[in-house]
VOPAGU-2260 file (C-alpha; in pm, 1 decimal, decimal comma):
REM VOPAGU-2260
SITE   aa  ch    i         X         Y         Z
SITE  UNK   A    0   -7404,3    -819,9  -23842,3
SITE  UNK   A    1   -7122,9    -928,5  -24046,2
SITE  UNK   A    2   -6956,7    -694,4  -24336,2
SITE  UNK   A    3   -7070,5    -989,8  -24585,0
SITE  UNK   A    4   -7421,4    -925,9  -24445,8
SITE  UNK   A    5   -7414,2    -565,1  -24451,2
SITE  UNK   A    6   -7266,2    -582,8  -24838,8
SITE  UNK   A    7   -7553,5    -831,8  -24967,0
SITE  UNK   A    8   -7816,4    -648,4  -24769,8
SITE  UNK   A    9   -7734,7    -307,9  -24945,4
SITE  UNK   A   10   -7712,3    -473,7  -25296,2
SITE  UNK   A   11   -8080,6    -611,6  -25238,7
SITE  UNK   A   12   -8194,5    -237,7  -25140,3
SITE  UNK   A   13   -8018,5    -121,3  -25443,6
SITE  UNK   A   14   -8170,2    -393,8  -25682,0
SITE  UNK   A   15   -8479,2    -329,2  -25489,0
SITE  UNK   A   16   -8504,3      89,4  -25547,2
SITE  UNK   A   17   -8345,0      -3,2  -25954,6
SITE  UNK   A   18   -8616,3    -239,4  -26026,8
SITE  UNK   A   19   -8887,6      55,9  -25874,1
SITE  UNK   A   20   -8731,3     382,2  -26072,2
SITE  UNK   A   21   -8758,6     126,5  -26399,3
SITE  UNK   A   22   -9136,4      28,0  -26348,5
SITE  UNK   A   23   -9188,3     400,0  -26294,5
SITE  UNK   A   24   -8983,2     518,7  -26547,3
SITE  UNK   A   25   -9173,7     288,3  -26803,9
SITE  UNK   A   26   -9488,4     401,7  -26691,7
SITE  UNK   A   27   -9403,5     757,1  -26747,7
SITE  UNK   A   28   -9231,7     699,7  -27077,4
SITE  UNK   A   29   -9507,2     502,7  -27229,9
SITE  UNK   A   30   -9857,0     576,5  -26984,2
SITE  UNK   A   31   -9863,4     227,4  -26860,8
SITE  UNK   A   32  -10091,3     146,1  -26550,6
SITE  UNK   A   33  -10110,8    -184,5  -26397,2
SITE  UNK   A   34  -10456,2    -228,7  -26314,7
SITE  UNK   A   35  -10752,2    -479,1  -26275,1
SITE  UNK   A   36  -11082,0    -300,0  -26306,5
SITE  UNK   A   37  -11412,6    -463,2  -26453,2
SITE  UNK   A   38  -11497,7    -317,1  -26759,9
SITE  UNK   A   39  -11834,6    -277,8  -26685,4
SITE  UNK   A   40  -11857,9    -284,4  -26331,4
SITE  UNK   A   41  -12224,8    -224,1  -26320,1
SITE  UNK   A   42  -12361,6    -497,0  -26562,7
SITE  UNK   A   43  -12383,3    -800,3  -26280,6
SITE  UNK   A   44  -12651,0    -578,2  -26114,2
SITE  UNK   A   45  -12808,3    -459,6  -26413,2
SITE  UNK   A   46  -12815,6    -763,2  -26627,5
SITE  UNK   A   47  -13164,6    -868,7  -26530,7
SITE  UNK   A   48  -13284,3    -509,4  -26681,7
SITE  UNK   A   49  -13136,9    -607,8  -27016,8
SITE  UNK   A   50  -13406,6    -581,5  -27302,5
SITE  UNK   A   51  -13242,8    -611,7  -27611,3
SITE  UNK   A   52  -12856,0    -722,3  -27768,0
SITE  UNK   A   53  -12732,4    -693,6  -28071,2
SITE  UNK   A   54  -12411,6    -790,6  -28224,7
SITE  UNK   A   55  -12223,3    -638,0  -28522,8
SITE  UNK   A   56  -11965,2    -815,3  -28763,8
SITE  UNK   A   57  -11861,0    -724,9  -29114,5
SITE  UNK   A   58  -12184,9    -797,2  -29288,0
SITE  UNK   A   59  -12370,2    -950,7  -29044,0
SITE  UNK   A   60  -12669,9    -845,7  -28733,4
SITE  UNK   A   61  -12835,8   -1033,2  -28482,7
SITE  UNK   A   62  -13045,7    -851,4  -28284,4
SITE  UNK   A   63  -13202,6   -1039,8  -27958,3
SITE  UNK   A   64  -13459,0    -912,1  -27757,7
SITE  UNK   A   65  -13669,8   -1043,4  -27453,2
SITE  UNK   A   66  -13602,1   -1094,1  -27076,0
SITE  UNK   A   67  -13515,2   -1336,6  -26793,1
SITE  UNK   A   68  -13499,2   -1641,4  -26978,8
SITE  UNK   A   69  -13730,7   -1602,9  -27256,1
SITE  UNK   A   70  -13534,2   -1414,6  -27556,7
SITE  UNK   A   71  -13646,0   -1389,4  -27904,1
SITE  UNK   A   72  -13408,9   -1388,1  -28244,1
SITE  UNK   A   73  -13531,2   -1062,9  -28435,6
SITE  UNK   A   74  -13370,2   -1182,1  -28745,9
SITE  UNK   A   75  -13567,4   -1522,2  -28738,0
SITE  UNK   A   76  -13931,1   -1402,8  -28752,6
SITE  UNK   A   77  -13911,8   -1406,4  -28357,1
SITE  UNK   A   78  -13785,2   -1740,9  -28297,5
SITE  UNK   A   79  -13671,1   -1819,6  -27948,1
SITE  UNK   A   80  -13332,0   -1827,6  -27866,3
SITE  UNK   A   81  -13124,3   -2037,0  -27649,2
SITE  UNK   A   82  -13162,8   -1861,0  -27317,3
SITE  UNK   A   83  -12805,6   -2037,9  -27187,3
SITE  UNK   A   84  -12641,2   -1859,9  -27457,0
SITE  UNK   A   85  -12813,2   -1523,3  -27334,1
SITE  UNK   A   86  -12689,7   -1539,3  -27028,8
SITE  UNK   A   87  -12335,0   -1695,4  -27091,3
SITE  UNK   A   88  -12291,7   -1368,2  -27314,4
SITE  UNK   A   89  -12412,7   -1159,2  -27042,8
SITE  UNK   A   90  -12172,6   -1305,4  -26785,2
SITE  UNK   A   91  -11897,7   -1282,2  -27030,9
SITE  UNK   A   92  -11905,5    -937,6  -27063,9
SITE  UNK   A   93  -11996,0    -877,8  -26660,4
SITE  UNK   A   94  -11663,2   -1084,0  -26596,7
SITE  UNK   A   95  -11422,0    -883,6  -26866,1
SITE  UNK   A   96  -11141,5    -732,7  -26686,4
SITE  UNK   A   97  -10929,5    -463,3  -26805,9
SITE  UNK   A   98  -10519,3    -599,9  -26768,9
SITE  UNK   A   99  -10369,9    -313,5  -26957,1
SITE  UNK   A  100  -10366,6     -49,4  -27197,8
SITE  UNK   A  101  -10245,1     -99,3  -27535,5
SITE  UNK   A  102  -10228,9     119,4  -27888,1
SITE  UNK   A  103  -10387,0     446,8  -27875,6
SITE  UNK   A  104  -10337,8     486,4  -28258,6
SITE  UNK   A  105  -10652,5     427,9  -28461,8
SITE  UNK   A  106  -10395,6     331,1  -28771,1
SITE  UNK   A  107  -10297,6      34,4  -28545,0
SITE  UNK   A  108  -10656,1    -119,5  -28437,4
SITE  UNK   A  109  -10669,8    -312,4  -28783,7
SITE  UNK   A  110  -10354,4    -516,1  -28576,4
SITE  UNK   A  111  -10578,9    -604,0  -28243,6
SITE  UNK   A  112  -10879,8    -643,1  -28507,7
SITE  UNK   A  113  -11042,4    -344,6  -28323,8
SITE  UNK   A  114  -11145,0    -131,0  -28633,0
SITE  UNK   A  115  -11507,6     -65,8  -28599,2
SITE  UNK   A  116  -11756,6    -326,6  -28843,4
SITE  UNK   A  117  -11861,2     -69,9  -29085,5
SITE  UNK   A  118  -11517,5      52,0  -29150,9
SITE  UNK   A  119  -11354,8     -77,2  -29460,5
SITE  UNK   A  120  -11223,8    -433,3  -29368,2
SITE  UNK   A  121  -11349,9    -379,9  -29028,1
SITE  UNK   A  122  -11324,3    -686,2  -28838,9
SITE  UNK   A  123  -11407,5    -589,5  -28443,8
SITE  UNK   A  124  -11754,5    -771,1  -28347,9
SITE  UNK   A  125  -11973,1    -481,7  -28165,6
SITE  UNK   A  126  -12191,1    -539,8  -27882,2
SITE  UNK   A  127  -12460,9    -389,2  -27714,6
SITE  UNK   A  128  -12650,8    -453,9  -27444,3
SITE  UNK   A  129  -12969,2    -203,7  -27394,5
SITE  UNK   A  130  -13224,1    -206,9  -27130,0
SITE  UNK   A  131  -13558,2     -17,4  -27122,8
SITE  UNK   A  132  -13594,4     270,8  -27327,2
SITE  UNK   A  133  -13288,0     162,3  -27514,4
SITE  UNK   A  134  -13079,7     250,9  -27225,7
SITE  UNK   A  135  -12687,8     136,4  -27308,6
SITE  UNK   A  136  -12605,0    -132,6  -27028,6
SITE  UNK   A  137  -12265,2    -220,3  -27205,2
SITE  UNK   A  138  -12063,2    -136,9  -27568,2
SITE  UNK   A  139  -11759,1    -300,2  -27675,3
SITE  UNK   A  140  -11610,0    -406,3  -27974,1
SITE  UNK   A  141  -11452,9    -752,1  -27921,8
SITE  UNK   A  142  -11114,6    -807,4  -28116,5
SITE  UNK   A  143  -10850,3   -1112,1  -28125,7
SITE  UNK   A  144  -10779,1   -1316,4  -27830,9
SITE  UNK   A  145  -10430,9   -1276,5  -27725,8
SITE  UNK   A  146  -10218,7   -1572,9  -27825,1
SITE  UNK   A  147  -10136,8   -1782,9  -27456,7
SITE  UNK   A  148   -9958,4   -2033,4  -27367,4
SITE  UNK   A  149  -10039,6   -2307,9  -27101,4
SITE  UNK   A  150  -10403,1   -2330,1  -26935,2
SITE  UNK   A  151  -10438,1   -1962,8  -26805,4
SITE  UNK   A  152  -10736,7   -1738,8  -26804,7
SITE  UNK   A  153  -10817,7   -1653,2  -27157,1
SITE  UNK   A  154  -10755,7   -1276,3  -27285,1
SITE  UNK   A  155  -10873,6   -1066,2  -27525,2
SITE  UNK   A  156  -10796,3    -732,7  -27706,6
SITE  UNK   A  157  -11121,0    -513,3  -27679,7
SITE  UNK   A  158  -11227,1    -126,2  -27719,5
SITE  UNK   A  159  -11528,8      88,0  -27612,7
SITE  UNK   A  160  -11661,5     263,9  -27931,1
SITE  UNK   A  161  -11607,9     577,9  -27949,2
SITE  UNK   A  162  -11262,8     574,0  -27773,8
SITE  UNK   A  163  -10896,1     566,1  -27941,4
SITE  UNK   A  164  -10767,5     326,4  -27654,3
SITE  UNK   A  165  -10704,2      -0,6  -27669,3
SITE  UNK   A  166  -10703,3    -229,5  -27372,7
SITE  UNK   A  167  -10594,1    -597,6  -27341,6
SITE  UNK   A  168  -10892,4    -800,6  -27121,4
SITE  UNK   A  169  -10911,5   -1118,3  -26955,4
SITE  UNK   A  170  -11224,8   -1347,5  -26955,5
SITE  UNK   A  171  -11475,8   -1536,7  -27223,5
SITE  UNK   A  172  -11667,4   -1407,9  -27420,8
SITE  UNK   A  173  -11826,2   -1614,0  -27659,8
SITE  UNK   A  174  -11977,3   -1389,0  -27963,8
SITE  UNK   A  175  -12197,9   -1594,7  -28172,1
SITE  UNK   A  176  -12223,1   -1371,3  -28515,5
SITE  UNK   A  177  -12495,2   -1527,2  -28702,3
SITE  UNK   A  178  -12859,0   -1534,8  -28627,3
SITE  UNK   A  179  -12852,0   -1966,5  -28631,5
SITE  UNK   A  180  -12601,8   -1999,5  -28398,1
SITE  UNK   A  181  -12853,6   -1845,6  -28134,7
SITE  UNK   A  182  -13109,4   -2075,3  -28148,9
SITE  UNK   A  183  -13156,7   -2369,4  -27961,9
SITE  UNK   A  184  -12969,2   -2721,9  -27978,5
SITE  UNK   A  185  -13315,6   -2878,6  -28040,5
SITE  UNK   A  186  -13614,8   -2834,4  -28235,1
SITE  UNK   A  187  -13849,7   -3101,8  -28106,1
SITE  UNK   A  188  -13840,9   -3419,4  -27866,0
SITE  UNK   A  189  -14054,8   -3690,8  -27931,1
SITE  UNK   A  190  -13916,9   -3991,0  -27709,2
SITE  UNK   A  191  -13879,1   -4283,6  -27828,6
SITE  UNK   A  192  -14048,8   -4448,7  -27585,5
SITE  UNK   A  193  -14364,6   -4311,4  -27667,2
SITE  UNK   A  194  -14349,9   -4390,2  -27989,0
SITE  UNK   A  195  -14574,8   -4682,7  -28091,9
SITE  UNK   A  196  -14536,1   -4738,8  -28494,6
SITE  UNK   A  197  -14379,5   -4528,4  -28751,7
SITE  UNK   A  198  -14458,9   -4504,6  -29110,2
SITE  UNK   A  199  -14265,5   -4364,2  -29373,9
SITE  UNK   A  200  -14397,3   -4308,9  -29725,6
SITE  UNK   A  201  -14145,4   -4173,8  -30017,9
SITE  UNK   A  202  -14288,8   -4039,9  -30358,6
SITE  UNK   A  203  -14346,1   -4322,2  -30597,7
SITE  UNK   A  204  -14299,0   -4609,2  -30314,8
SITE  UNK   A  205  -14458,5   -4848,6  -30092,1
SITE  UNK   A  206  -14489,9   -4734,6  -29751,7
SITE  UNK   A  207  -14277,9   -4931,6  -29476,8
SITE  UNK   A  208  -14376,5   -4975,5  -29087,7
SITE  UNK   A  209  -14204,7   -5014,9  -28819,6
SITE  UNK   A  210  -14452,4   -5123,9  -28542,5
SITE  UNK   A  211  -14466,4   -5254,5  -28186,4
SITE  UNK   A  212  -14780,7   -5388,9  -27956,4
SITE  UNK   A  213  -14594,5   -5270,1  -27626,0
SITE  UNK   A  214  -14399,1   -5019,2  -27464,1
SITE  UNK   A  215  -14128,7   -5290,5  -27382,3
SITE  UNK   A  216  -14149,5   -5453,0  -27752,6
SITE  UNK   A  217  -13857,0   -5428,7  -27954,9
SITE  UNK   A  218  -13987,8   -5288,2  -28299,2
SITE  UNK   A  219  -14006,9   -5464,5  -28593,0
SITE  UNK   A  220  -14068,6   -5388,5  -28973,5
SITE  UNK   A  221  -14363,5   -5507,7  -29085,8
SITE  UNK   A  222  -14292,5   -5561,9  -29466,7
SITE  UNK   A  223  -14263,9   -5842,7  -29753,9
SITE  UNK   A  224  -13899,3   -5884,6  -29760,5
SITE  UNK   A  225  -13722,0   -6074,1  -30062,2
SITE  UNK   A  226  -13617,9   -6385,6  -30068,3
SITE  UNK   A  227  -13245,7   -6473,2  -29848,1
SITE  UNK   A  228  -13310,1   -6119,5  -29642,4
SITE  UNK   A  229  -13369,2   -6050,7  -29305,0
SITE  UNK   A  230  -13416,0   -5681,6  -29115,3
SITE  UNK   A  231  -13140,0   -5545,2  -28946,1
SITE  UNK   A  232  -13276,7   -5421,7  -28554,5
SITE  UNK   A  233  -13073,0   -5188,3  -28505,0
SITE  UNK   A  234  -13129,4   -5013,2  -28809,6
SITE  UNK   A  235  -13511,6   -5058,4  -28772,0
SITE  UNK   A  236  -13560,6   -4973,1  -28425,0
SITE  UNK   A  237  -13316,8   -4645,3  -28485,0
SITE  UNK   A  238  -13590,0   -4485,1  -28671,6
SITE  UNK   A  239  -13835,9   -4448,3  -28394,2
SITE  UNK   A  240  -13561,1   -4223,5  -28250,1
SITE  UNK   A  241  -13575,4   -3950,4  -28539,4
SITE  UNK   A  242  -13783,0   -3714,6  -28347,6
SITE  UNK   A  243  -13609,7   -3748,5  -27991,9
SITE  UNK   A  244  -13416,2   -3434,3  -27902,2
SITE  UNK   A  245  -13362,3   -3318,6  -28275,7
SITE  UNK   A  246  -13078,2   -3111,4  -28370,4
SITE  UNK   A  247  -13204,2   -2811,2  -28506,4
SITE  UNK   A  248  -12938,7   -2578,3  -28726,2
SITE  UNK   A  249  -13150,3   -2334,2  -28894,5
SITE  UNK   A  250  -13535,5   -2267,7  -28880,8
SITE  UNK   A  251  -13733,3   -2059,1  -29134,4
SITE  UNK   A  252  -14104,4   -1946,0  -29249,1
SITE  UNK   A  253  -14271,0   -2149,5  -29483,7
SITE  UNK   A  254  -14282,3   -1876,5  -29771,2
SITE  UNK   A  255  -13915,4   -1846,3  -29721,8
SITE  UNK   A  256  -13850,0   -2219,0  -29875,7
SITE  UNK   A  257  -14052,8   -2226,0  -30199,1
SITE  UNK   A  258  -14049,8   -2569,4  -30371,9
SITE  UNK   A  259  -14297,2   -2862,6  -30447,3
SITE  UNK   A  260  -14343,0   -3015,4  -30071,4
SITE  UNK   A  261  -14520,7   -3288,7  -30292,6
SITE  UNK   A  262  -14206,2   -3458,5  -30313,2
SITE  UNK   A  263  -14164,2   -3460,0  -29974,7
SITE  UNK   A  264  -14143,5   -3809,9  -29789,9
SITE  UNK   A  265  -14408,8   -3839,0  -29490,4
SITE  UNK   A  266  -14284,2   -3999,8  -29185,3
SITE  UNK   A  267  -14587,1   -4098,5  -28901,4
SITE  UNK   A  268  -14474,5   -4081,8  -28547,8
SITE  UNK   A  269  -14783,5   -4267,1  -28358,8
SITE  UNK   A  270  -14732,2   -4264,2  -28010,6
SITE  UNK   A  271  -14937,8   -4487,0  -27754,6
SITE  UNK   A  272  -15119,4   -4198,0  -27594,5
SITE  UNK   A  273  -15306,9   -4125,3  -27909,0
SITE  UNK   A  274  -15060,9   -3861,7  -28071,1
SITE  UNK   A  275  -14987,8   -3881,7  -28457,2
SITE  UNK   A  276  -14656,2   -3670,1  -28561,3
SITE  UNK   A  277  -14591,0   -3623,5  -28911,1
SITE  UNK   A  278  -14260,0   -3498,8  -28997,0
SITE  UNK   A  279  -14248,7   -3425,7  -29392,6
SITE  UNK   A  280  -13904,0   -3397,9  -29539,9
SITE  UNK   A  281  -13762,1   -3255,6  -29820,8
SITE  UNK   A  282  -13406,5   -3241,8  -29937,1
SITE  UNK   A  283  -13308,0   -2880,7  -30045,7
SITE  UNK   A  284  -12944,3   -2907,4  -30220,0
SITE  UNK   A  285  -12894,1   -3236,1  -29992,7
SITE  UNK   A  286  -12980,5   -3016,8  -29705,9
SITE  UNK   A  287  -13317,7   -3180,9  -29535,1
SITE  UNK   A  288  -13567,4   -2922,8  -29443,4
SITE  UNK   A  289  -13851,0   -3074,0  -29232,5
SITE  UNK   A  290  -14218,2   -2953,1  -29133,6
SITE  UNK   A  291  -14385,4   -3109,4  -28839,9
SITE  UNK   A  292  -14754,4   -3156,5  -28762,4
SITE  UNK   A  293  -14953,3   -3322,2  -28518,6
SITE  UNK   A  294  -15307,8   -3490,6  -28542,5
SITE  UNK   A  295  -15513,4   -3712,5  -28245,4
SITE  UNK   A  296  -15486,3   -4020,3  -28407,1
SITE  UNK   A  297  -15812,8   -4236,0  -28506,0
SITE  UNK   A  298  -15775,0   -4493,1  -28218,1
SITE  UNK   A  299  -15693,8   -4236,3  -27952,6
SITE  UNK   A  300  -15777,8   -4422,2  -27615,2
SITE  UNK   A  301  -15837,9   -4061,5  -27451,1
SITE  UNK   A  302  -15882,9   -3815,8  -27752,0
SITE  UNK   A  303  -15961,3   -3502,4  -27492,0
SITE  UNK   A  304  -15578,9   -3592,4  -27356,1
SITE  UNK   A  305  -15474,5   -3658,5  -27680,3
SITE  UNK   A  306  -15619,0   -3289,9  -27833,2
SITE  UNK   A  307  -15419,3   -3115,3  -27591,8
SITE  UNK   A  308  -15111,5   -3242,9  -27659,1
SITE  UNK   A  309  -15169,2   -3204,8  -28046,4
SITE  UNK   A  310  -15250,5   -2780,2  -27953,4
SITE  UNK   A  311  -14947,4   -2808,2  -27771,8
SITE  UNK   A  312  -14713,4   -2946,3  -28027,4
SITE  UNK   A  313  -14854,9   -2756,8  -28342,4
SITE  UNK   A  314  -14810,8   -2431,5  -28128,9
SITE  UNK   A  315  -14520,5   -2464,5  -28101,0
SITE  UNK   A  316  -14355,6   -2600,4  -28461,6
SITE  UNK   A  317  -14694,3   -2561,9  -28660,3
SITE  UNK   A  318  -14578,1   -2226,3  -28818,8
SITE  UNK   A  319  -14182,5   -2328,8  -28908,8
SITE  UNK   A  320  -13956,8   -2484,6  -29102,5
SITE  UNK   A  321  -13642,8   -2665,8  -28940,6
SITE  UNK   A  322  -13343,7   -2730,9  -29085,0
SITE  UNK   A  323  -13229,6   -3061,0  -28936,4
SITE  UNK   A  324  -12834,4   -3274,4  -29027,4
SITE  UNK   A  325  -12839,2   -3510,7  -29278,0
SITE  UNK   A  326  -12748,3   -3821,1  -29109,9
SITE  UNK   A  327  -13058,1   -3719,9  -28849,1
SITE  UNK   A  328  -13289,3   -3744,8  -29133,4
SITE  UNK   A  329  -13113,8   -4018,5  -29336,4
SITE  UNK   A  330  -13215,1   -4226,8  -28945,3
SITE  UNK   A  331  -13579,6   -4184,1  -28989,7
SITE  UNK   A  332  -13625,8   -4180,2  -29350,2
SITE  UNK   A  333  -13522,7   -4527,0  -29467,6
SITE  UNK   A  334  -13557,3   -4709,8  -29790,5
SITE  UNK   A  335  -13655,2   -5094,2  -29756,9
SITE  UNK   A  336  -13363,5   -5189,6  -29866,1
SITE  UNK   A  337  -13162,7   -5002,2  -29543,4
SITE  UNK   A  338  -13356,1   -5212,5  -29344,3
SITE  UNK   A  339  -13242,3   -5461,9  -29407,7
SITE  UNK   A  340  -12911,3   -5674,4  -29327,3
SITE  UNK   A  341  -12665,7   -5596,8  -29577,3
SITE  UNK   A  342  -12594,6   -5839,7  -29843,4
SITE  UNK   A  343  -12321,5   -6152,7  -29810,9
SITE  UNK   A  344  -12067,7   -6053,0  -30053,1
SITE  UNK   A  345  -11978,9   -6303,9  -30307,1
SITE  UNK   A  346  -11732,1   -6569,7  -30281,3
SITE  UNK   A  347  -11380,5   -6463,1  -30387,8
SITE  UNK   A  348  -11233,4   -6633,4  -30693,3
SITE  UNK   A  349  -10926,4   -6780,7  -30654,0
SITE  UNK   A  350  -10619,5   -6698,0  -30897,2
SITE  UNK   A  351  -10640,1   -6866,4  -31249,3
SITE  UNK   A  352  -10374,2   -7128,7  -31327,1
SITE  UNK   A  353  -10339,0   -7395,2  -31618,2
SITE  UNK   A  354  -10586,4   -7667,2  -31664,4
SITE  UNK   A  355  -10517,5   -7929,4  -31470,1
SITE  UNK   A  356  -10313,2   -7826,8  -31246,3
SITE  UNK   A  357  -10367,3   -7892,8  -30862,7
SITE  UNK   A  358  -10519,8   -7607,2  -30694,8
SITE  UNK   A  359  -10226,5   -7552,4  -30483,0
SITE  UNK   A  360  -10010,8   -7474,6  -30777,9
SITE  UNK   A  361  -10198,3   -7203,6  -30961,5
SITE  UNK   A  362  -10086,3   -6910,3  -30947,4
SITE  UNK   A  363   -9782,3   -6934,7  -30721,2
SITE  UNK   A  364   -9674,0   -6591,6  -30632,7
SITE  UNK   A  365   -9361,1   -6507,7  -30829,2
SITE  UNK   A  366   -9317,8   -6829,4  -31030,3
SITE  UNK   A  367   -9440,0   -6832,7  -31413,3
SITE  UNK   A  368   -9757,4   -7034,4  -31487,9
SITE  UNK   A  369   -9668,1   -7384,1  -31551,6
SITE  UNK   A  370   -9357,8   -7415,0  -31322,7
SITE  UNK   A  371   -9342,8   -7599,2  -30989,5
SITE  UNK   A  372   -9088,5   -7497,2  -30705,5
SITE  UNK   A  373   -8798,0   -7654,8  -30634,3
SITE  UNK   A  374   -8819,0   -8010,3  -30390,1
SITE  UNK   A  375   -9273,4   -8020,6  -30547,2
């Protein structure tokens, strides 16, 4: 080997041992360990024993509790929750991964947002994950995510309670810190295609329909129109969609929204296998909070078919009361007059000039009344 060989191979060994005795050194000087350990190592195997969660904020409790795929929101009379959210939680916290150790100084968890919930500004989410018996599965309090740039794994600063240390952890885990957030996307699905008429009936108004003979019919509104107006289709066959998959943001009991229901508009869902719906709305500070009911409708071709369906449904919404968007109940709670097709607006005036002047001479932009341009 040459000398230049020998020379650059023994200034790689020595950048080589340098780089080592600094990784150690900064390890002993400030108790770093590289590692990549599963916070709770354990949970994947347990998860399926998990009985009851509850998350903490400043303020704020849920508290789940159920099994498998059918979970319960304590803090909503025992509404179900989503179950995908469940188990995306539970996954999340089976998947955290310790990177590193950070502060050790309770003075600095405020920083990671680590101090505990009930401490004074606290602003660490807490969860717990318990199985039978209230046996602890998994504790953590959940603080900032670590600011990242690029489209790398996502990280988070997190603590177990009852410890001073700090660790940095990779993974997602999605808290959701309010009981409404757990609940399902939907409240109820009607399909459209099922539906067969729809009535709606406002306080102080004329009812409208909306009504079809056939499955493949498009639906049309079966009202005295005024003079020079036609329905708009898209707008009338829209509102046989207002029960199909509806959004559902909050739910309550029916003692827990006190107000005069009498004011309420009734909307009819009839649906060709016998099946009346009634969804009655009423606006609560221009928030629409909706009841639903069901009924075996008077011509019911099979009413024994039609019964069972009606148990079903009222089982299942016959005790609640959904909060539902706006524009979700402005689609199947019309007026007649936004069913129909907007009106023309009216012809534009054209600019004033003086009388007796040809219309192309009024009002010429930037000349004075009166005055015609040069070569006119």
């Amino acid at each position: 080997m040459s000398r230049a060989k020998w020379i650059l191979a023994g200034a790689t060994l020595a950048l080589v041992l340098i780089t080592l005795w600094a990784v150690r050194d900064f390890g002993t000087r400030t108790g770093y360990v590289a590692r990549a350990e599963k916070l709770f190592p354990d949970l994947p195997a347990q998860a399926a024993a998990a009985r009851r969660i509850e998350v903490r904020s400043a303020g704020q409790q849920v508290t789940l509790h159920g099994e498998g795929a059918a979970w319960a929101i304590a803090d909503k009379h025992d509404y179900p929750a989503d179950p995908a959210k469940v188990r995306a939680l539970l996954e999340g916290l089976a998947g955290l991964t310790l990177i590193e150790p950070r502060t050790a100084d309770p003075a600095r968890h405020a920083a990671l947002n680590l101090d505990a919930p009930d401490a004074a500004g606290g602003k660490a989410v807490l969860v717990r994950v318990l199985g039978e018996g209230d046996k602890e599965l998994a504790a953590v309090l959940i603080g900032k995510p670590r600011a990242a740039a690029g489209q790398g794994p996502r990280q988070t600063y997190v603590r177990r309670p009852g410890e001073k240390q700090t660790w940095l952890a990779e993974g997602a885990v999605d808290v959701q810190r309010t009981p409404p957030l757990w609940l399902p996307a939907e409240a109820f699905d009607l399909p459209q295609a099922s539906v067969r008429q729809v009535s709606v009936q406002h306080p102080g108004q004329l009812p409208l329909l909306i009504a079809r003979n056939t499955p493949d019919e498009a639906f049309a509104l079966r009202a005295k129109l005024p003079e020079g107006r036609s329905p708009q289709a898209s707008t009338v066959g829209a509102v046989a969609y207002g029960l199909q998959r509806l959004p559902l943001q909050n739910v309550f009991k029916p003692d827990e929204v006190a107000d005069d229901w009498a004011q309420a508009t009734a909307v009819v869902f009839d649906t060709f296998d016998g099946v009346s719906v009634t969804a009655t709305v009423l606006p609560l500070n221009s928030v629409p909070h909706l009841r639903l009911a069901a009924a075996v409708a008077a011509d019911a071709a099979d009413p024994a078919r039609a019964a069972a369906e009606v148990e079903r449904i009222n089982r299942q919404v016959g005790d609640w009361v959904f909060v539902v968007p706006p524009h979700t109940a402005a689609t199947f709670t019309p007026t007649l007059d936004t069913l129909m097709e907007p009106l023309a607006p009216p012809p534009e005036a054209g600019p004033a000039g003086p009388t007796g002047m040809p219309p192309g001479m009024r009002g010429m932009p930037g000349m004075p009344a009166g005055m015609r341009p040069p070569g006119m």
